[in-house]
N, C-alpha and C positions, 0 to 999 in steps of 0.2 A: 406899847400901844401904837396902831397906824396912826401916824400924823397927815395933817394937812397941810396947805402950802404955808398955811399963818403959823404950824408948830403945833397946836393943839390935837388931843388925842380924836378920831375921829368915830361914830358910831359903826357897825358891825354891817349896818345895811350900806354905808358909803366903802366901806372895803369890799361888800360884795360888787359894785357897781364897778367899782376898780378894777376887779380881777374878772369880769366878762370882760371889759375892753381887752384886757392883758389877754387873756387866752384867743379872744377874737382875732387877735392880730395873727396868731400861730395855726389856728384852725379855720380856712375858708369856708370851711362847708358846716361852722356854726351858727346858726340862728336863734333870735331870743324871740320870745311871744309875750304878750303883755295883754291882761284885762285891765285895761285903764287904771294902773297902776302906778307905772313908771316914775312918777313922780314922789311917791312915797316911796317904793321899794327900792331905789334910784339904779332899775333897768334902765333909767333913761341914758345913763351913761352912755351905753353900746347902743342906743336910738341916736345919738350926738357921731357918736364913731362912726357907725356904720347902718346910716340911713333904710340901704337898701339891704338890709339881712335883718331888719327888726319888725313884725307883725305887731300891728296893735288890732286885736280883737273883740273889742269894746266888752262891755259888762256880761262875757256869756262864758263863762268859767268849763260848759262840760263841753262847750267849743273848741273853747283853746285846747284842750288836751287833745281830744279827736284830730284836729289839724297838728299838732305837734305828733301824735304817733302814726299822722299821712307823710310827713317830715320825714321821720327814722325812717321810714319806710323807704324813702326813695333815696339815702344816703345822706341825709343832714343829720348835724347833731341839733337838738331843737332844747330849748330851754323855756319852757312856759313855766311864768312867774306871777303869781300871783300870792296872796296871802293863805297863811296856812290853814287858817279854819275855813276857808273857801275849796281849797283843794280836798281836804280831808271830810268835809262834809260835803259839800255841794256836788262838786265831781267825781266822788269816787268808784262810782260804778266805772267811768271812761277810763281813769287809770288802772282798776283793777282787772279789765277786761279788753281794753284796746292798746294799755300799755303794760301793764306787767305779764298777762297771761302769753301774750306772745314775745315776753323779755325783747320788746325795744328798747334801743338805744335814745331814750330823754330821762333827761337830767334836771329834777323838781325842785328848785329852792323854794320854799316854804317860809316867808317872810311874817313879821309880826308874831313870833313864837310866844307864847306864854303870858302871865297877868302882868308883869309889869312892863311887856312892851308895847301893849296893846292899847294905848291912849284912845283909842275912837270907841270905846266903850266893849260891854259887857258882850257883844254880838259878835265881836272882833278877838274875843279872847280867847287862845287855843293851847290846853293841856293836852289833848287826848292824840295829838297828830304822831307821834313820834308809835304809842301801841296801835293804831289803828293799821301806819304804813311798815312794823313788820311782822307784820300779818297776813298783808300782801306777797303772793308768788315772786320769785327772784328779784325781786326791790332790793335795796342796798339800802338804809339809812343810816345817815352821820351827822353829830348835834357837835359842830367848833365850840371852842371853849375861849379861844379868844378872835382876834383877825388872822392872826401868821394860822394857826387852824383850819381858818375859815379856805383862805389863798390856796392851801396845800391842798384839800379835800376835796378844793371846785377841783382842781390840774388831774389829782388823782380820780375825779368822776370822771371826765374827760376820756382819759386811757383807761377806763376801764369799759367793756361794753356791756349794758343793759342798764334797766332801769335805774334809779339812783334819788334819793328824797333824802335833801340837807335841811336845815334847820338856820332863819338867820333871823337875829331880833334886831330891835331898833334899838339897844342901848349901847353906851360905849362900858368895855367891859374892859377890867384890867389886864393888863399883859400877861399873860401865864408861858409863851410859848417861844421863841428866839425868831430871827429872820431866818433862819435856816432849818428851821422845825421843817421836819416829813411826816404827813399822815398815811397811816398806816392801816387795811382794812382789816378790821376782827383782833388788833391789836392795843391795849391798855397802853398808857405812859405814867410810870413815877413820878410824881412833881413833889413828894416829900417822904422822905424815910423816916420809920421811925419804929416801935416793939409792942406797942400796947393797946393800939383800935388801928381796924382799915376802914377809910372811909372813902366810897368812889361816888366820883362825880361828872356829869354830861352839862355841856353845854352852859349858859350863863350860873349856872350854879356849883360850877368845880372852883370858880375863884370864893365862893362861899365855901365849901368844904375846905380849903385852904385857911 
């Protein structure tokens, strides 16, 4: 697992927050967006980094996207963050239409994934995001299974150009994957061999398959 500076394992949303700053340092011309999130989803990281490359576009979700794919447009990489049953329900006309139909380059992390990361209740709870966005025109989605996952997947959205919808919950999930895991697009990984059932697993729930 990611640790922290005191040693303990760290949740999945503080490794994402980690690995914006990381990539921000390598990519000037990435920007994050945030509907007053930041604080939970802990965007606020790259808010702390880099002041001036981080939008905060308060509670207006089909905003943020519209401004993120005016972003790609004029050569930023733009990362509007918000939670995922926000994006998948509330905005999805603006991403299936202002950003996948014309395959922009933004990069969707999709925070608060599923029922057990979803602490702020029943309204917050999001199954359906992962079939909703690929369904959508040239999207790319990817559900990490653990942080080392998570780290590779952002790098890999990064160098890849066009849309892109990750998946990051708020729990701390156990290690499945090395410091030197590479995620791979449209590709499986073995994490146990064996002759008698296959069982595949995405996301917080392949350490349960395990």
């Amino acid at each position: 697992m990611a640790e922290n500076n005191s040693g303990g394992a760290v949740e999945m949303r503080d490794a994402f927050g980690g690995a914006l700053v990381e990539l921000g340092a390598q990519y000037p011309n990435m920007v994050v967006l945030d509907a007053d999130l930041h604080t939970s989803s802990k965007a606020g990281y790259f808010k702390k980094a880099y002041p001036n490359r981080f939008i905060q576009v308060g509670i207006a979700e089909q905003n943020l996207f519209g401004i993120a794919a005016g972003l790609a447009l004029t050569g930023f990489i733009p990362f509007p963050s918000t939670f995922a049953v926000f994006a998948t329900r509330r905005a999805l006309d603006q991403i299936a239409i202002s950003i996948c139909y014309p395959a922009l380059n933004v990069k969707i992390p999709g925070s608060y994934v599923g029922i057990p990361t979803s602490q702020a209740g029943a309204s917050h709870n999001c199954i359906e995001d992962i079939a909703v966005m690929r369904a959508l025109p040239n999207m790319r989605v990817a559900d990490p299974g653990d942080n080392a996952d998570l780290r590779s997947l952002m790098r890999a959205a990064v160098e890849v150009d066009g849309p892109v919808y990750f998946r990051v919950t708020r729990s701390t999930l156990p290690s499945l994957f090395g410091i030197d895991h590479r995620f791979e697009w449209g590709k499986g990984v073995v994490l146990r061999d064996g002759d008698d059932v296959t069982l595949f697993g995405t996301g917080m729930m392949t350490s349960r398959c395990l």
